[in-house]
N, C-alpha and C positions, 0 to 999 in steps of 0.2 A: 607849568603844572596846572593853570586854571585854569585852561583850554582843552584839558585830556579829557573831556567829556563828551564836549562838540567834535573833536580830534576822533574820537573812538566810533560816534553816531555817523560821522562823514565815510569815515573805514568802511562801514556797514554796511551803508548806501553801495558804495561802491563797490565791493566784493558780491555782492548779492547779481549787481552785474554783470561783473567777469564770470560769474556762475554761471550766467545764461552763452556769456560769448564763448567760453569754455565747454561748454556741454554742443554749441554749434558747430566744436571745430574740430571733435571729439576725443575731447578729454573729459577724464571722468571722476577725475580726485585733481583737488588744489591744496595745499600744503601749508599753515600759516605758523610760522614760526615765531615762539615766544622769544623776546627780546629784552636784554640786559640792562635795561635802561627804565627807570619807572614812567618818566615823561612819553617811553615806546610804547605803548600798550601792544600786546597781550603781555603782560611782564606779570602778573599776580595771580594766582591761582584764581580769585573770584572771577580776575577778567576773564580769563582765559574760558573758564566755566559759562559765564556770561555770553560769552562768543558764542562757544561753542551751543548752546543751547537754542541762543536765536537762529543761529547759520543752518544747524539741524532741521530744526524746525522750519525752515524758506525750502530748503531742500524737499524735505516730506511733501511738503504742498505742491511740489514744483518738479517731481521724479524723474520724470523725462524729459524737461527743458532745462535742469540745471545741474552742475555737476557737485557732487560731493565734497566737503571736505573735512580736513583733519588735522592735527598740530606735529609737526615735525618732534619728534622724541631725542632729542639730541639733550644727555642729559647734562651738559658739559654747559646748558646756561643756565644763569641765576644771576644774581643784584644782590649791590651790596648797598644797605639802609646807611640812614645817618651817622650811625656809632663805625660805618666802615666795615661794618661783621658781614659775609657773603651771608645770605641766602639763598635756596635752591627755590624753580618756580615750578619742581617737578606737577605732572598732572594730579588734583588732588584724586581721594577716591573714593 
């Protein structure tokens, strides 16, 4: 868990790329689906918002050399905290 920071920063870099290789090969939406697992990031609604906000924003700057993207709505994930109780990582709103 004290690497999901560097872990998340590395993601970033990296998706930011496949945007550009994605939009080269023409595709126009990439998909990033929230994951059940906290150590996964996007698992938390902040992250997920986090995400989404900078990827947005790479995008806008980048319209026609990068491709879009969005989180998979699959509403069937969520995590379960320490006490073991599920929580849902629905999109906040």
């Amino acid at each position: 868990m004290g690497t999901k920071p560097r872990g998340m920063a590395t993601y970033l870099t990296h998706i930011k790329e496949l945007m550009g290789l994605a939009r080269d090969q023409g595709v126009d939406w990439l998909t990033i689906e929230p994951m059940s697992c906290l150590a996964e990031p996007p698992t938390l609604p902040d992250e997920m918002r986090a995400m989404a906000q900078e990827l947005r924003a790479y995008h806008a700057g980048k319209p026609g050399a990068t491709a879009d993207v969005g989180f998979c709505t699959d509403v069937a994930h969520g995590y379960a905290d320490a006490a073991k109780k599920v929580a849902s990582t629905t999109w906040p709103s």
